[in-house]
C-alpha positions as CSV (number, residue, x, y, z in Angstrom):
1,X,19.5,-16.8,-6.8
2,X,20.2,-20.5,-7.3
3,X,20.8,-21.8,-11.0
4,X,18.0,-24.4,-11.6
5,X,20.0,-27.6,-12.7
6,X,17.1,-28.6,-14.9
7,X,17.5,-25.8,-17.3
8,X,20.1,-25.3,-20.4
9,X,20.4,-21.8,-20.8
10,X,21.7,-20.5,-23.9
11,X,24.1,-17.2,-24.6
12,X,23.1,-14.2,-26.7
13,X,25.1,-15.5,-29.3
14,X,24.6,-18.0,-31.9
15,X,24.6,-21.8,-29.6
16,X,24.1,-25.3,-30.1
17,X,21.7,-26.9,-27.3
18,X,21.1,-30.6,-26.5
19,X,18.7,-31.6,-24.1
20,X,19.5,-34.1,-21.7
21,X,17.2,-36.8,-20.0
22,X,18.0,-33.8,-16.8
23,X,17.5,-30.0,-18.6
24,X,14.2,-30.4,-20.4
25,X,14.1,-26.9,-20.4
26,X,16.1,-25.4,-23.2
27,X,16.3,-21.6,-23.5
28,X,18.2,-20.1,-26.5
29,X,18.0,-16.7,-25.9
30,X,19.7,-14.4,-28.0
31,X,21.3,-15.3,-31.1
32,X,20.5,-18.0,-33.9
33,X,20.4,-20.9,-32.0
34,X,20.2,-24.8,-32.9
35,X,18.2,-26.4,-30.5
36,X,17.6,-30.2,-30.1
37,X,15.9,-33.0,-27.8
38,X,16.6,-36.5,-27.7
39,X,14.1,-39.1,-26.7
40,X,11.4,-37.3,-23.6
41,X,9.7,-34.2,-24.0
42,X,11.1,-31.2,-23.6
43,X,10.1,-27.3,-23.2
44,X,11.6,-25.1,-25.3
45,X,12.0,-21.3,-26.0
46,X,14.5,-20.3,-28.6
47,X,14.3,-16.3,-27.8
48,X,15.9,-13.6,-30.3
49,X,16.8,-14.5,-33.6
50,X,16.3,-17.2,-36.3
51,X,16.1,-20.7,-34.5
52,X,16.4,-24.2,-35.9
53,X,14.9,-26.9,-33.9
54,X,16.1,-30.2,-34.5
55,X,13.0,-32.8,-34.2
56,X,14.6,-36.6,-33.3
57,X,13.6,-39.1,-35.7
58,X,13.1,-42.3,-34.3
59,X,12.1,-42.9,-30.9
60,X,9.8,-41.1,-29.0
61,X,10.4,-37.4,-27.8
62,X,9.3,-34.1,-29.1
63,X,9.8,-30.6,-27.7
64,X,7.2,-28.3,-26.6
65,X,8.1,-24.7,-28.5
66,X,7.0,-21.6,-27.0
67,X,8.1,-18.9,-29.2
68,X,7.8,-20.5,-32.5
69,X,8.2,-17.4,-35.1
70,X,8.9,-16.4,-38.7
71,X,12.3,-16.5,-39.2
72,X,12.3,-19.5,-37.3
73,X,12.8,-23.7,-38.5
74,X,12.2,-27.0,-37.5
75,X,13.8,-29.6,-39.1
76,X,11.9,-33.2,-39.5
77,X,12.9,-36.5,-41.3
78,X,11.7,-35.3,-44.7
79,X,9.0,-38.4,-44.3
80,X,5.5,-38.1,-46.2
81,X,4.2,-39.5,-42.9
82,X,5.3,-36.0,-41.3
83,X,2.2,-34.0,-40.7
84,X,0.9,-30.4,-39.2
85,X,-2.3,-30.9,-37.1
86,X,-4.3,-27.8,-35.5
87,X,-5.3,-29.1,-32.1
88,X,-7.1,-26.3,-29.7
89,X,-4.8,-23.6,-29.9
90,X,-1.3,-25.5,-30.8
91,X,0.0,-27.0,-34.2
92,X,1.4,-30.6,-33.7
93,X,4.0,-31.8,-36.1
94,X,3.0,-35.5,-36.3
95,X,4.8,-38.5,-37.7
96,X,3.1,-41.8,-38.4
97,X,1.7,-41.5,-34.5
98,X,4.5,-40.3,-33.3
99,X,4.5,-36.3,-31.4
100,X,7.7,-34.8,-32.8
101,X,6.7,-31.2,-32.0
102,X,4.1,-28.9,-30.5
103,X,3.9,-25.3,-31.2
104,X,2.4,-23.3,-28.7
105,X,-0.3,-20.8,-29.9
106,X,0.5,-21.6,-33.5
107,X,-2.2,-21.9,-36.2
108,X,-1.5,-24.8,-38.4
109,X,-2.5,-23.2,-41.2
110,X,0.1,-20.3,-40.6
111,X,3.2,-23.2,-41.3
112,X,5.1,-24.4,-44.5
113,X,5.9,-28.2,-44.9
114,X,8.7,-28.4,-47.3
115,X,9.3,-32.3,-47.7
116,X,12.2,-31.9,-50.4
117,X,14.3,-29.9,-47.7
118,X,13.0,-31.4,-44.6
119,X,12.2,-28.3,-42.9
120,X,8.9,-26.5,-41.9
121,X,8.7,-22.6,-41.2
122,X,6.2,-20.1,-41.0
123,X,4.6,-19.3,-44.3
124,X,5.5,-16.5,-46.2
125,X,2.4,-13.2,-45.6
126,X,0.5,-13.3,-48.4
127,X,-0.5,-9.9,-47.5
128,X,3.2,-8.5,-47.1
């Protein structure tokens, strides 16, 4: 079976993955992985274990995650322009007008903003 050149495939350990302007498909698999895109959208699964995705401030690109879970964190600019929107069944992280990440079959209302330390995460279960 043929290795598609367009993906960046992650180990089960703990990796660092840049996209490039050719792999816009960034799986971390295992491990807690740091994944981040430069400008261009990517796709974006970080698999087992606590991920940090790195959104690009400046510029236009954001990543499409599809396994966004608790344990999980994106990191932003920190900007009070940063925002979380619901739209249909993704939350958008939003700066100014600028996309910087969509979270696949994520309920806004189920993410932390923390502008202090610049990251977002899911929030903690009331009900735990």
């Amino acid at each position: 079976k043929k290795r598609s050149r367009k993906k960046l495939r992650g180990t089960n350990g703990a990796d660092e993955l840049t996209g490039t302007p050719r792999k816009r498909l960034i799986f971390g698999l295992g491990g807690d992985d740091t994944i981040s895109a430069p400008e261009g959208r990517f796709i974006v699964r970080g698999g087992e274990g606590k991920d940090t995705f790195k959104t690009l401030n400046g510029g236009k690109g954001y990543m499409k995650i599809m396994d966004f879970e608790a344990g999980d964190t994106i990191t932003f600019c920190g900007c009070a322009s940063t925002r979380i929107e619901q739209r249909g069944k993704n939350a958008w992280i939003v700066k100014g007008d600028d996309v910087k990440a969509v979270l696949k079959g994520v309920d806004a209302d189920a993410l932390d903003i923390d502008f202090p330390n610049a990251v977002i995460t899911m929030a903690a279960d009331p009900l735990a």
